[in-house]
C-alpha positions in Angstrom: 88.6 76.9 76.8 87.1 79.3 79.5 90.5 79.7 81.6 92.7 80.5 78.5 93.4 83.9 79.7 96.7 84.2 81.4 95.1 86.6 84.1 92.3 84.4 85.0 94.9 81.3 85.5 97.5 84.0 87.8 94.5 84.9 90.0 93.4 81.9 90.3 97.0 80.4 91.1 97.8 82.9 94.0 94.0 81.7 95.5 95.0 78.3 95.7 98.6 79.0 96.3 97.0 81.8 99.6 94.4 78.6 100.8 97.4 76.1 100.5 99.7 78.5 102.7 97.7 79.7 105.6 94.7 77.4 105.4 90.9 78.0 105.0 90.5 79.0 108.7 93.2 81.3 108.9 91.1 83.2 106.0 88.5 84.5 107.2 90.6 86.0 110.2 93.1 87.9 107.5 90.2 89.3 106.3 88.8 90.9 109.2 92.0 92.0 110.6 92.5 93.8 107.3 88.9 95.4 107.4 89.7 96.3 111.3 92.9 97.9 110.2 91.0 99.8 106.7 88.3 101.3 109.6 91.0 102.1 112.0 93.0 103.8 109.0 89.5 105.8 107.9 88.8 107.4 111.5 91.8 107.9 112.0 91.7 110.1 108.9 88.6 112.1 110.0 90.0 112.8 113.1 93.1 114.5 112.0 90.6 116.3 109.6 88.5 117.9 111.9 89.7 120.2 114.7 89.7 119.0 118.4 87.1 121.4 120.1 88.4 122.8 123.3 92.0 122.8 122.0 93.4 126.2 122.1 95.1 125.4 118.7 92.0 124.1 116.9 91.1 127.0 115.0 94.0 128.6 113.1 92.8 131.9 112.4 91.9 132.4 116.2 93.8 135.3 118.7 93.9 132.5 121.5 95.8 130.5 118.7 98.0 133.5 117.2 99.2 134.5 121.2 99.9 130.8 121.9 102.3 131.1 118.8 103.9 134.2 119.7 105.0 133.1 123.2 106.5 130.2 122.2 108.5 132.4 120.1 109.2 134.4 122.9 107.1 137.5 121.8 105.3 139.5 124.3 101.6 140.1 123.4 100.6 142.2 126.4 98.9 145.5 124.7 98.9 144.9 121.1 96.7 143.9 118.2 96.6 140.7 116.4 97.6 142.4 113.6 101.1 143.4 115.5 101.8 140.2 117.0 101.6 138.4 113.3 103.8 141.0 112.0 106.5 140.1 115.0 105.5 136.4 114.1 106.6 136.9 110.3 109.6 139.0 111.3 110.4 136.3 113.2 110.2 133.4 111.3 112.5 135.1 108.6 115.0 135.6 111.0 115.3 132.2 110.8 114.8 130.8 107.9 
């Protein structure tokens, strides 16, 4: 018997039980909003993945980036290094945590 595997019979119940329920028009529409929704998931991947360019926080290791942080910690940055202003940054943060 070619369908004696209980797999092969399961699969091919939830097919017929899928075409009985929403139809053999509806079909084709499921699938393209799911491969709509698995491109929109993708790209929306890469663009959290790669920094926005122009964005002052884009680049991590960046002094506009490192200033930006320390003034919303209210740290003044006027006349010191990057070097300084991460030390404050670090004292900082273990102050609160």
């Amino acid at each position: 018997m070619v369908f004696a595997d209980p797999v092969q019979l399961l699969i091919i119940g939830a097919i017929a039980v899928v075409v009985l329920m929403w139809g053999p028009t509806k079909i084709p529409q499921l699938a393209r909003s799911l491969g709509r929704a698995k491109n929109e998931f993708e790209m929306g991947g890469k663009e959290t993945a790669a920094p926005v360019a122009g964005h002052p926080e884009a680049e991590v290791g960046s002094p506009d980036a490192l200033r930006n942080t320390a003034k919303q910690l209210g740290i003044s940055t006027e006349g010191k290094t990057s070097d300084q202003i991460s030390a404050e940054i670090v004292q900082r943060v273990k102050k609160f945590s």
